[in-house]
N, C-alpha and C positions, 0 to 999 in steps of 0.2 A: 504494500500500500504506500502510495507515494505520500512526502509530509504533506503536501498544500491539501490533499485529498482527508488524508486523516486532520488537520485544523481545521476542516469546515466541517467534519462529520464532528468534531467535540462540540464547537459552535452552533450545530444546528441542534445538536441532543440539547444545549444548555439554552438554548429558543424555546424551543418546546413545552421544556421541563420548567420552566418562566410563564410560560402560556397556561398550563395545566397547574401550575400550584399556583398561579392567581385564581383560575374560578373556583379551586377547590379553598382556599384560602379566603374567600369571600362570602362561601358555604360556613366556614367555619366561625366567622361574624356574627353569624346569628346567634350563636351561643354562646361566643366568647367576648369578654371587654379587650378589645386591639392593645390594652395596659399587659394583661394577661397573656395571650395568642402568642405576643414575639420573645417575649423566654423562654414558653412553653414550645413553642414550634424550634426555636434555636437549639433548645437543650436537646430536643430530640435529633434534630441534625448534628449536634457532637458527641451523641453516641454513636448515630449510625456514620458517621464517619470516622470515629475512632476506635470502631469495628474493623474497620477496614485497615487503618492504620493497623492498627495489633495482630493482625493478619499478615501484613509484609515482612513480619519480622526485622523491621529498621526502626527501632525505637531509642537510639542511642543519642541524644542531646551534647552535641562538643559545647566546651565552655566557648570557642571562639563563635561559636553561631548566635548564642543568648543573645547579640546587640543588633545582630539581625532578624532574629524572633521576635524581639522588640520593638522594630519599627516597624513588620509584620501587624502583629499585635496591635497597633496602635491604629494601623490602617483598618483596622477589624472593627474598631469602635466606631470609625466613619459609614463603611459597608461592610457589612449587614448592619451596624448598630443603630446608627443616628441614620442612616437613609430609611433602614426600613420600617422603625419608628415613625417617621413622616410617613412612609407611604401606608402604614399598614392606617394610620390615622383617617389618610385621603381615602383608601378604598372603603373605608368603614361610609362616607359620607357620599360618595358616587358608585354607579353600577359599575360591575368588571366589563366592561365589554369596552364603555368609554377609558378607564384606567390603564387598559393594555393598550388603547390607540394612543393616548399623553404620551406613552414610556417610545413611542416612535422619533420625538423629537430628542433621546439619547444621543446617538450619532451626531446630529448637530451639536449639541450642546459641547460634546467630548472637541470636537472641531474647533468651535469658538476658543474654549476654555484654553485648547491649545494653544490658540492663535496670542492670546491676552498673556498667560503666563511661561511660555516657550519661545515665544516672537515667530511660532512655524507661518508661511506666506498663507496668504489666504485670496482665491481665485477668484473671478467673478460667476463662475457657475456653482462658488461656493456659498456666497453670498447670493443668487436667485433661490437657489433651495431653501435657507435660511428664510427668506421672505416668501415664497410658496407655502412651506410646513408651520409659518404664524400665522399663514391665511387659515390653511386649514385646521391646525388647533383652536382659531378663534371662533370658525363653525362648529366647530364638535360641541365646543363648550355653549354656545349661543348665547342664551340669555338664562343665566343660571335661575334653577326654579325657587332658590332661596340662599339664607345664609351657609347655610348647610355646603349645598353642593357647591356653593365659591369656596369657601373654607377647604374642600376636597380635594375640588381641582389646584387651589395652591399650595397644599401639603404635595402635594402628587409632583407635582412642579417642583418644587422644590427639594422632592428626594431625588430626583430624574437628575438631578444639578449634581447632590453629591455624587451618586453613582456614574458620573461621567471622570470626576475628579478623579475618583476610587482609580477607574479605568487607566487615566492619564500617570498616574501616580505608580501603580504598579508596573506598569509598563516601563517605568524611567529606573524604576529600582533596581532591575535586573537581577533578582534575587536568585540564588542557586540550589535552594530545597525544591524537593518533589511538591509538584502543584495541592495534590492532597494534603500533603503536611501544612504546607501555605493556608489551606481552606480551611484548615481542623483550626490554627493556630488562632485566628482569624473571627472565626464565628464562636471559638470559646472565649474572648475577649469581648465578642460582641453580646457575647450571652451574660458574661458578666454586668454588663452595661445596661445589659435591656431588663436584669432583672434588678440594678440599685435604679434604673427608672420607675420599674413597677412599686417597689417599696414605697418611692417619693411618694407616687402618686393614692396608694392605700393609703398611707400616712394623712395625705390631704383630703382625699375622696369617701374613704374607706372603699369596703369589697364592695365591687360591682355587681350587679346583679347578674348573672349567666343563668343558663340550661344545659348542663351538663350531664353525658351521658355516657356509657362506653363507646357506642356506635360515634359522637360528638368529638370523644375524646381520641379514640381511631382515627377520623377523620381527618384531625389537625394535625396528628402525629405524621400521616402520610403526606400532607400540604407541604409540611415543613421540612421534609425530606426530601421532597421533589423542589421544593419552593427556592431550600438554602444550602441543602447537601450537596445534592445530584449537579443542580444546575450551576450552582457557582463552581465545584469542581470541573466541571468538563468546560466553562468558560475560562477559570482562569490556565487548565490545558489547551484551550487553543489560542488565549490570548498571547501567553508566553511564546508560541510559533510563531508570532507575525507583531505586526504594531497594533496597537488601540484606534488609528482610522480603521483599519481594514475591517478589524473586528467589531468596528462599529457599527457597519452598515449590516452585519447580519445581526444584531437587535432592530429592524425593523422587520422581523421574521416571529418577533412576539406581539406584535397585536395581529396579527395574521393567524397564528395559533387560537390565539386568547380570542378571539372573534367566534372564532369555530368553536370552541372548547364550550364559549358563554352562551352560545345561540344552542348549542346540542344539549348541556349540563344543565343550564340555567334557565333555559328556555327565553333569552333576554332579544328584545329586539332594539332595534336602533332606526330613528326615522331619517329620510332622506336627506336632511343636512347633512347631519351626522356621518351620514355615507358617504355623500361629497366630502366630506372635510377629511375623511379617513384616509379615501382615496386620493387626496390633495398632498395628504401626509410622509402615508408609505410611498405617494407615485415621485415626490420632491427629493426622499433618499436613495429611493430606486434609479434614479435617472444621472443620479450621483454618482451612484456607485456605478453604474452601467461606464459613464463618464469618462474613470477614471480607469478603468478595465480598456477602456478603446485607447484613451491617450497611452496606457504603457505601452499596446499592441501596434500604434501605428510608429512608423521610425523616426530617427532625433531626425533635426531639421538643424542643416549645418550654420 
């Protein structure tokens, strides 16, 4: 199997498994306070990942690593901890089916983000995309039906931001542990986080009300497997093959998923703005990346 072949087969497992642990993950809402849901869903992804770790039988920590586990580690608290905190926040307040089309303007954002803190050039067909994918985020969104759903969409928004950073950041690290270790180190860091977030907020709120169930609590377990385990593992394996643009533009491959997943799962529909703006969205990254696939292919110009 050639690499380029195997990086987009990790990329498109970690689409997917993004697409499916959002509407299962949105299921899981109904029963759970979003306070609750992201240490419970984390912690079950650092078992079933540290399963798998204890399984290779590479469990040996060199002292000279700990300062690179640390900065590991620290990235961990950003994504999954503080992004999916906000997001899990936004999906609680919008349907899945609009939340997985938001996560389409990724790729852009990882681009900008580049552009502002890297100094990388930025084209003019980079910037029409840019202004194409605000058109159509601004349809999707339309005229929010309340505080609620703006509160959603700007938590959503604004986890979309750090998980571009996350992107940009690992990517510049060039870290030398196996990509599972990376992911285990990572989301038990974040799980620490996401559970002195829930203490805060018991502290302030107290316990939420839930309906909790076995079947409820199955459920989350598997969301959060697919949601933080699965898919962040096999992204951060194909991101480490290539750069954070290339890998960017296959996140517009999870509201494509997450469309299907919400409309089959969830029975969710979406009305004809909404469809245009989708299609506004994915078609502005699509044609980007098409774009950028022609310019390598055609030859330098002397």
């Amino acid at each position: 199997m050639s690499k380029n072949l195997k990086t987009n087969l990790f990329l498109v497992a970690a689409m997917a498994s993004w697409g499916l642990g959002t509407v299962l993950t949105k299921i899981a809402l109904n029963d759970f306070s979003s306070w609750v849901l992201l240490p419970f869903q984390l912690i079950s992804s650092v078992v079933f990942l540290g399963a798998f770790l204890f399984l290779t039988r590479n469990r040996k920590l060199a002292t000279r690593q700990i300062r690179s586990y640390g900065k590991i580690a620290l990235l961990g608290v950003l994504n999954p901890g503080i992004a999916y905190a906000l997001g899990l926040s936004g999906l609680a307040r919008i349907p899945a089916s609009i939340s997985v089309v938001l996560w389409a303007v990724e790729p852009l954002l990882i681009t900008l983000i580049a552009f502002v803190f890297i100094r990388t050039s930025v084209r003019g067909e980079i910037v029409l995309a840019v202004i194409l994918a605000t058109i159509g985020v601004l349809l999707i969104i339309g005229r929010p039906s309340g505080q609620s759903e703006l509160a959603g969409v700007l938590l959503t928004l604004s986890a979309i931001a750090a998980c571009a950073g996350y992107s940009i950041i690992l990517n510049l690290m060039n870290v030398k542990e196996g990509s599972l270790r990376i992911v285990f180190v990572q989301q038990l860091a974040a799980s620490l986080f996401a559970i002195a977030l829930m203490s805060f907020q018991l502290i302030l709120r107290g316990l939420p009300a839930m309906r909790l169930s076995l079947w409820s609590i199955g459920e989350a377990v598997i969301a959060g497997i697919l949601y933080y385990g699965i898919a962040f593992w096999m992204y951060v394996s194909g991101l480490r093959r290539t750069t954070a643009a290339k890998a960017g533009t296959f996140l517009t491959l999870i509201p494509v998923f997450g469309l299907v997943f919400s409309i089959l799962i969830l029975g969710e529909r979406i009305n004809g703005r909404q469809l245009i703006g989708s299609m506004v969205v994915i078609g502005a990254v699509i044609s980007l990346s098409i774009f950028e696939r022609l310019k390598k292919q055609s030859p330098h110009q002397s």
